[in-house]
C-alpha positions as CSV (number, residue, x, y, z in Angstrom):
1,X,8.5,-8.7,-1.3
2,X,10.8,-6.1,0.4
3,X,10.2,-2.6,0.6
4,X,13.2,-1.8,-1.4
5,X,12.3,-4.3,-4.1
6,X,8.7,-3.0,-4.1
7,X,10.1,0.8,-4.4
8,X,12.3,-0.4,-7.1
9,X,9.3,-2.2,-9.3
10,X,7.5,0.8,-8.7
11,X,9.6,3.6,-10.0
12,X,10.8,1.2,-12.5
13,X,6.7,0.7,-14.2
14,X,6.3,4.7,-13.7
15,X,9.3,5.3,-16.4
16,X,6.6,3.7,-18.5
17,X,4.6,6.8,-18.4
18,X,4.9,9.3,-21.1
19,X,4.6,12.3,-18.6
20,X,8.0,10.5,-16.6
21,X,11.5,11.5,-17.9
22,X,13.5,9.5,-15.1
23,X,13.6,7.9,-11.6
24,X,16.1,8.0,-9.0
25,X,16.4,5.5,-5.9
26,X,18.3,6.1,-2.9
27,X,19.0,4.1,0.4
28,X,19.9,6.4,3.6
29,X,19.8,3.9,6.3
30,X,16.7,3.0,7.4
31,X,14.5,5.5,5.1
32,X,14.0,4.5,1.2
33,X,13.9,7.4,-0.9
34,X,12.4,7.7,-4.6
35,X,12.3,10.4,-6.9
36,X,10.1,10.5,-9.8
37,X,11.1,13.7,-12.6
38,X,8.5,14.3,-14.4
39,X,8.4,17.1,-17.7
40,X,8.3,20.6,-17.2
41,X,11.0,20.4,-14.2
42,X,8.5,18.6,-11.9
43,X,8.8,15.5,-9.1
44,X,7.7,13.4,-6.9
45,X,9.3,12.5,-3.8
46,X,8.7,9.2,-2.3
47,X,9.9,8.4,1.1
48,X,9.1,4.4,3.0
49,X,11.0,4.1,6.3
């Protein structure tokens, strides 16, 4: 498995959570970055290079 693939199964099973409002994947050259929004106006950034 790829490192994009695995980033997008991952954010994809955390929309599952009931604390997860959305995901958000983005490719910028080398560097793979994920966002997860979580309630009350919170994230978490993930970042695989």
């Amino acid at each position: 498995m790829d490192v994009k693939t695995f980033l997008a199964e991952l954010l994809s099973v955390m929309t599952t959570l009931d604390f997860v409002e959305d995901t958000d994947l983005k490719t910028e050259s080398i560097v793979l970055s994920g966002r997860v929004y979580l309630k009350k106006n919170n994230f978490l950034a993930l970042y695989l290079s």
